[in-house]
VEXKOLTOR-870731 format. One line per 10 residues: number of its first residue (from 0); their letters; for each residue x, y, z negated of N, C-alpha, C. Coordinates in steps of 0.05 Angstrom, whole numbers, plus 5000, padded with zeros to 4 digits. Example, Ala and Ser with C-alpha at 12.3 -4.5 7.8 and 13.67 -1.06 7.14 Angstrom:
<pts>
0	AS	5264:4886:4844:5246:4910:4844:5264:4934:4844  5257:4955:4858:5273:4979:4857:5258:5001:4843
</pts>
This chain:
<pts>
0	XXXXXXXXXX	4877:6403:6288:4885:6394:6314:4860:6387:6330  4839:6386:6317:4809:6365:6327:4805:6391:6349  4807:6422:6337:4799:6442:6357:4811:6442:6378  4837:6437:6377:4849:6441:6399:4854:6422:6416  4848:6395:6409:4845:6378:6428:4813:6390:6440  4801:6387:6431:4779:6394:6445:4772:6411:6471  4792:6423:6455:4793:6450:6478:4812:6444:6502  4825:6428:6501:4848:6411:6516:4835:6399:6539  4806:6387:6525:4787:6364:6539:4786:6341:6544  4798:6337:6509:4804:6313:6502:4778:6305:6493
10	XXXXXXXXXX	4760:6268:6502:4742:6255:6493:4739:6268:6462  4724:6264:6451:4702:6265:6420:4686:6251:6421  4676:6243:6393:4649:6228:6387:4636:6232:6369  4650:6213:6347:4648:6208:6324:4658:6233:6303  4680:6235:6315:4696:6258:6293:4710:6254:6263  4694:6221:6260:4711:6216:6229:4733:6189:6232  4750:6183:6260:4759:6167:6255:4754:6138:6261  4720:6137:6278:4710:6112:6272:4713:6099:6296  4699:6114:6327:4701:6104:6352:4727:6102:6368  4743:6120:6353:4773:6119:6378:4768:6132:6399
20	XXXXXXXXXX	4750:6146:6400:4747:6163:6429:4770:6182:6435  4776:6185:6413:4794:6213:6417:4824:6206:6410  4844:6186:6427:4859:6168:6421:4881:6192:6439  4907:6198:6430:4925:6212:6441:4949:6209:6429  4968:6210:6446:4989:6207:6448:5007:6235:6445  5026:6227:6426:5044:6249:6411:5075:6248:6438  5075:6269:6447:5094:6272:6467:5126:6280:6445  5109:6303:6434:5134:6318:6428:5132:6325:6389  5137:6325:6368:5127:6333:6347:5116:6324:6320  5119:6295:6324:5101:6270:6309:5102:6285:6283
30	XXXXXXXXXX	5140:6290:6280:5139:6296:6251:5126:6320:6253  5110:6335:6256:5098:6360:6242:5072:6358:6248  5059:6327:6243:5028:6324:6237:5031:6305:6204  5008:6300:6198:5002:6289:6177:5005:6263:6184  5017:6242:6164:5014:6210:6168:4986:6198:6168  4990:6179:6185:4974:6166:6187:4950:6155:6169  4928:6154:6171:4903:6151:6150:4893:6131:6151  4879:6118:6138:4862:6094:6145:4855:6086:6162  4839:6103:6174:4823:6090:6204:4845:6089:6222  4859:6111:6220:4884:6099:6246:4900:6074:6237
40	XXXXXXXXXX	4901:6072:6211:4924:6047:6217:4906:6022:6219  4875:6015:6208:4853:5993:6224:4859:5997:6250  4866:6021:6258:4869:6022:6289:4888:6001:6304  4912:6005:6285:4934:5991:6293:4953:6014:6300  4946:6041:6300:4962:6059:6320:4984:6064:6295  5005:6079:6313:5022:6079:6304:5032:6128:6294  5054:6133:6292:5059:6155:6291:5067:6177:6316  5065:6158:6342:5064:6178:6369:5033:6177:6378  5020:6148:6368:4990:6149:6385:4976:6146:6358  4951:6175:6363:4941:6175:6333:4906:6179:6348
50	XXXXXXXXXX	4891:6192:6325:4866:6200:6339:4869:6231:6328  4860:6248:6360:4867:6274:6352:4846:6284:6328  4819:6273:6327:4801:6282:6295:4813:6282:6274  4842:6264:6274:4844:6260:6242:4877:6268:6240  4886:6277:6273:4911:6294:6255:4905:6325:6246  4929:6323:6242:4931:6357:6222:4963:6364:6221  4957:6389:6241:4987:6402:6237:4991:6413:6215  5014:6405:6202:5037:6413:6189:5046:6440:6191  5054:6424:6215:5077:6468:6217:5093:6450:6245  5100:6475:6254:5114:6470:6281:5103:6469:6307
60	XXXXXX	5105:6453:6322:5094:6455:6347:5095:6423:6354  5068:6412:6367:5064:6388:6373:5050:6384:6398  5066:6374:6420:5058:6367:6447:5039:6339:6447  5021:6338:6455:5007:6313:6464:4993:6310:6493  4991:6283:6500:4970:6278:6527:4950:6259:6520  4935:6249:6531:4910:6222:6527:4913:6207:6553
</pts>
């Protein structure tokens, strides 16, 4: 998903999770990313607002904005 936010022109930084730069919001799809990981849940975030570096589609189709 990290590619395609990117390409979206969604913020980056860090890439592993650490700065939150790349903080987005799950519109449509939650269930067909990966649960939540460490750094997101220090985040506090939840399973609609994740960081796009550290999801990972599943299968299906997943709408987001930032």
């Amino acid at each position: 998903m990290a590619q395609a936010c990117e390409s979206a022109g969604i913020p980056f930084s860090c890439n592993s999770g650490v700065c939150g730069t790349c903080q987005i919001d799950i519109i449509e799809g939650a269930e067909n990313i990966n649960e939540l990981n460490r750094e997101e849940q220090e985040l506090a975030m939840d399973r609609n607002h994740r960081l796009g570096c550290q999801c990972k589609i599943i299968s299906g189709i997943v709408r987001v904005t930032y």
